[in-house]
C-alpha positions in Angstrom: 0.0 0.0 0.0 2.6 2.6 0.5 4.3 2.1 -2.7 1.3 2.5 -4.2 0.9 6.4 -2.0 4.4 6.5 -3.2 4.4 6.5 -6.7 1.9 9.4 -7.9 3.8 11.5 -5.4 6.8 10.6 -7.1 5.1 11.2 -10.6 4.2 14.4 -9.2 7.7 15.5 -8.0 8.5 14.7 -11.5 6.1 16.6 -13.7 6.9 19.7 -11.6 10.5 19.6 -12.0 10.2 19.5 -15.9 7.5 22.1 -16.0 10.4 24.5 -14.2 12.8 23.6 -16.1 10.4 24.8 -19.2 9.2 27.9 -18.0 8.4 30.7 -20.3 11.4 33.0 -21.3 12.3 36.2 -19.5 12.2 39.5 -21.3 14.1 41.3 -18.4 17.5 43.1 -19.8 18.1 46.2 -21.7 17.2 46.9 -24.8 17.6 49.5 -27.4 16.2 51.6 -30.9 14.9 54.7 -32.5 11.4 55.8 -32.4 10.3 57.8 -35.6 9.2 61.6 -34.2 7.4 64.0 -36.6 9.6 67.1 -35.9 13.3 65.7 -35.6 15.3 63.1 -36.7 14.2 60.1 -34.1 14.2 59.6 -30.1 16.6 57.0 -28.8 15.0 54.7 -26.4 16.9 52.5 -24.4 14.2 50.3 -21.9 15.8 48.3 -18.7 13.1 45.3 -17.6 12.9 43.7 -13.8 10.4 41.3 -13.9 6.9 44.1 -14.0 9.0 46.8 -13.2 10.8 48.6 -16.0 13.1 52.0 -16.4 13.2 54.0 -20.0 15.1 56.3 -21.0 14.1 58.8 -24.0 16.6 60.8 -25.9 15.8 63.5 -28.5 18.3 62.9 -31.3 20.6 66.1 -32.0 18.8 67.9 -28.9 20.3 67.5 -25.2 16.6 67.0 -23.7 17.1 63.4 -21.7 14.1 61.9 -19.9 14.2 58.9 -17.5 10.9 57.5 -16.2 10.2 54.4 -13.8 7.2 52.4 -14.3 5.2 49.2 -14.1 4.4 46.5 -16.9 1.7 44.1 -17.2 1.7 41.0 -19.2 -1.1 40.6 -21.4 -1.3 37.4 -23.5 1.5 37.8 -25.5 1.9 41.3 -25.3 4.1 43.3 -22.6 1.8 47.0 -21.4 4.2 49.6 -19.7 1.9 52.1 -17.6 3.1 54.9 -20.0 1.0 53.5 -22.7 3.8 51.5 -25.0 3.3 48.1 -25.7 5.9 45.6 -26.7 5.4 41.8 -28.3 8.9 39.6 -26.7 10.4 38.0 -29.7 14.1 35.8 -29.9 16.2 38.8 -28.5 14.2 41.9 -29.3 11.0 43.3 -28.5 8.5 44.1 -31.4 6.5 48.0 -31.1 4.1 49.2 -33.7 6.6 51.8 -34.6 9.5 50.4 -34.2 12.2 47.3 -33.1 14.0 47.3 -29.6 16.9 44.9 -30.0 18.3 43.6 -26.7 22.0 45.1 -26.2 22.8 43.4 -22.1 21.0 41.0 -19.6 21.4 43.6 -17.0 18.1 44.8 -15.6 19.1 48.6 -14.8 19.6 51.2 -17.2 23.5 52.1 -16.7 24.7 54.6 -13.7 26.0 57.0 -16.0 22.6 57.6 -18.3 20.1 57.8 -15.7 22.7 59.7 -12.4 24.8 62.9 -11.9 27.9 62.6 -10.1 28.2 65.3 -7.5 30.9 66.8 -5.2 30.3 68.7 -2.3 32.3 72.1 -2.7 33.0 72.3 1.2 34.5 68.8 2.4 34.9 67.3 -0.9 32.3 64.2 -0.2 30.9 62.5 -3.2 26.8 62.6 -3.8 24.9 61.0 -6.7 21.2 61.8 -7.7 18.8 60.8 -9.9 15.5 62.3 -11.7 12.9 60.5 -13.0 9.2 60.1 -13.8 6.9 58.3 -12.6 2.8 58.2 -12.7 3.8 61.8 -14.1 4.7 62.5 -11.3 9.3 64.2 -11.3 11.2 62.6 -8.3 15.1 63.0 -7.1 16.5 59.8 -5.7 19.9 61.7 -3.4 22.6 59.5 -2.2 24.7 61.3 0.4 26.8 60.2 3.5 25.8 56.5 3.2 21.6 57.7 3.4 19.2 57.5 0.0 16.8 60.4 0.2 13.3 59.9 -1.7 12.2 63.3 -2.9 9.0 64.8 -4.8 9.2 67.6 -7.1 7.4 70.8 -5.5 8.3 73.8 -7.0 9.7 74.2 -10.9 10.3 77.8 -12.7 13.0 79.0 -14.6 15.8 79.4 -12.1 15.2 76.4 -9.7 13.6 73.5 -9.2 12.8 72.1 -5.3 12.4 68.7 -4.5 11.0 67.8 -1.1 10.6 65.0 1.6 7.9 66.2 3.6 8.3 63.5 6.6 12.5 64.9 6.7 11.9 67.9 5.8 14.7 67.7 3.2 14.9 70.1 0.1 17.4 70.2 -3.4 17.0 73.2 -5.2 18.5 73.1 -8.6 19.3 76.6 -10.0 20.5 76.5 -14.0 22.8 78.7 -15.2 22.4 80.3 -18.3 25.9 80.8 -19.2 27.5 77.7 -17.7 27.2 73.9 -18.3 27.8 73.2 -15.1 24.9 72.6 -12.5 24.8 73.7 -9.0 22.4 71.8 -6.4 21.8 73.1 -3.2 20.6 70.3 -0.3 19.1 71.3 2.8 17.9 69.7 6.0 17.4 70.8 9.7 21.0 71.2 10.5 22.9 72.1 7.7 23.0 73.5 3.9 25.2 72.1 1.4 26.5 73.2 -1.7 27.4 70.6 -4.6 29.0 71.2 -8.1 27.8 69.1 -11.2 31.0 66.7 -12.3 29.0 65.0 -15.4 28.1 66.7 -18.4 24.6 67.9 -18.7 24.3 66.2 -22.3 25.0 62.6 -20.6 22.3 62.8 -18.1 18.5 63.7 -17.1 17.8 67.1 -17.7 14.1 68.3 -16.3 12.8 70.1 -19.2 8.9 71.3 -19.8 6.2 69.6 -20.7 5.9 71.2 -24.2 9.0 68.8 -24.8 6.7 65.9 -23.5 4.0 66.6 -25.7 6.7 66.6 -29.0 5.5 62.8 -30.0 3.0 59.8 -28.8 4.5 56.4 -27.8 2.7 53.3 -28.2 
């Protein structure tokens, strides 16, 4: 009798082993291509996928705008839906648009430090800070590494000298003042003990640049 419990459970053991070992293919890595754009040349994408969490970046060929936005995918039958309304079909290696073909370039699952950060010195001791900016749920956020913390802010306030990101439970605040005549960056970061002062070390046409909606609005993904 207990050979006989025995062997469906063995049966069993077996059927789920080979079902793993045949699961569906992953589409997470980075991939990369041009989306046709009615007023200039093309926008270079370049899309990172984690499982249903993604990171894209958008480039306006021959203009320095750079946006980065963070999202969510869903899997629909055979098709891959991004929350910022492009949708991708997984095929050997690339992923298949309506408008265009994203061929896979690495198997890495982040979009690389130097795209998507701005390296950052702080003018009085020297220390090193990164940051990022990014979208997401249309919504502009700073991610600020400093003195071995990681500081979540929202964008509050954006005009044409300065734009002020917030975290309302530290009460912490970057302001971001542009020169006009430099291309260099200074970011001011404040909390409730101290103000610092950092100086931009990457170039501004390498990385995110927070530009207006009217440069938003230039094409429409799908």
């Amino acid at each position: 009798m207990k050979k006989n419990h025995l062997f469906p459970l063995a049966i069993g053991s077996l059927s789920f082993l080979l079902w793993s070992c045949q699961a569906p293919h992953t589409s997470d890595g980075i991939y990369e291509g041009i989306l046709p754009a009615a007023d200039c040349p093309g926008i270079y994408v370049m899309l990172a996928i984690n499982g249903d969490q993604y990171e894209l970046l958008e480039k306006y060929i021959a203009e320095p705008e750079t946006f980065v936005t963070r999202g969510n995918i869903e899997q629909k039958e055979k098709q891959l839906h991004l929350d910022n309304q492009m949708q991708f079909t997984p095929l050997s290696h690339e992923l298949q648009g309506q408008h265009t073909t994203l061929k896979k370039i690495s198997d890495r699952t982040e979009l690389p430090e130097i795209y998507v950060s701005q390296s950052l010195k702080e003018d009085q001791s020297g220390e090193d800070a990164l940051i990022k900016l990014y979208s997401q749920k249309d919504k502009k956020y700073a991610e600020f590494h400093f003195r071995n913390n990681t500081y979540q802010l929202k964008l509050n306030l954006h005009n044409d000298s300065v734009d002020e990101y917030v975290d309302p439970e530290q009460h912490i605040k970057l302001s971001q003042p542009v020169p006009q005549l430099s291309s260099f960056q200074e970011f001011i970061f404040r909390n409730d003990t101290a103000v610092y002062t950092f100086t931009q070390l990457s170039p501004t046409n390498c990385i995110y640049h927070l530009a207006g909606e009217k440069m938003r609005k230039k094409h429409q993904l799908s």
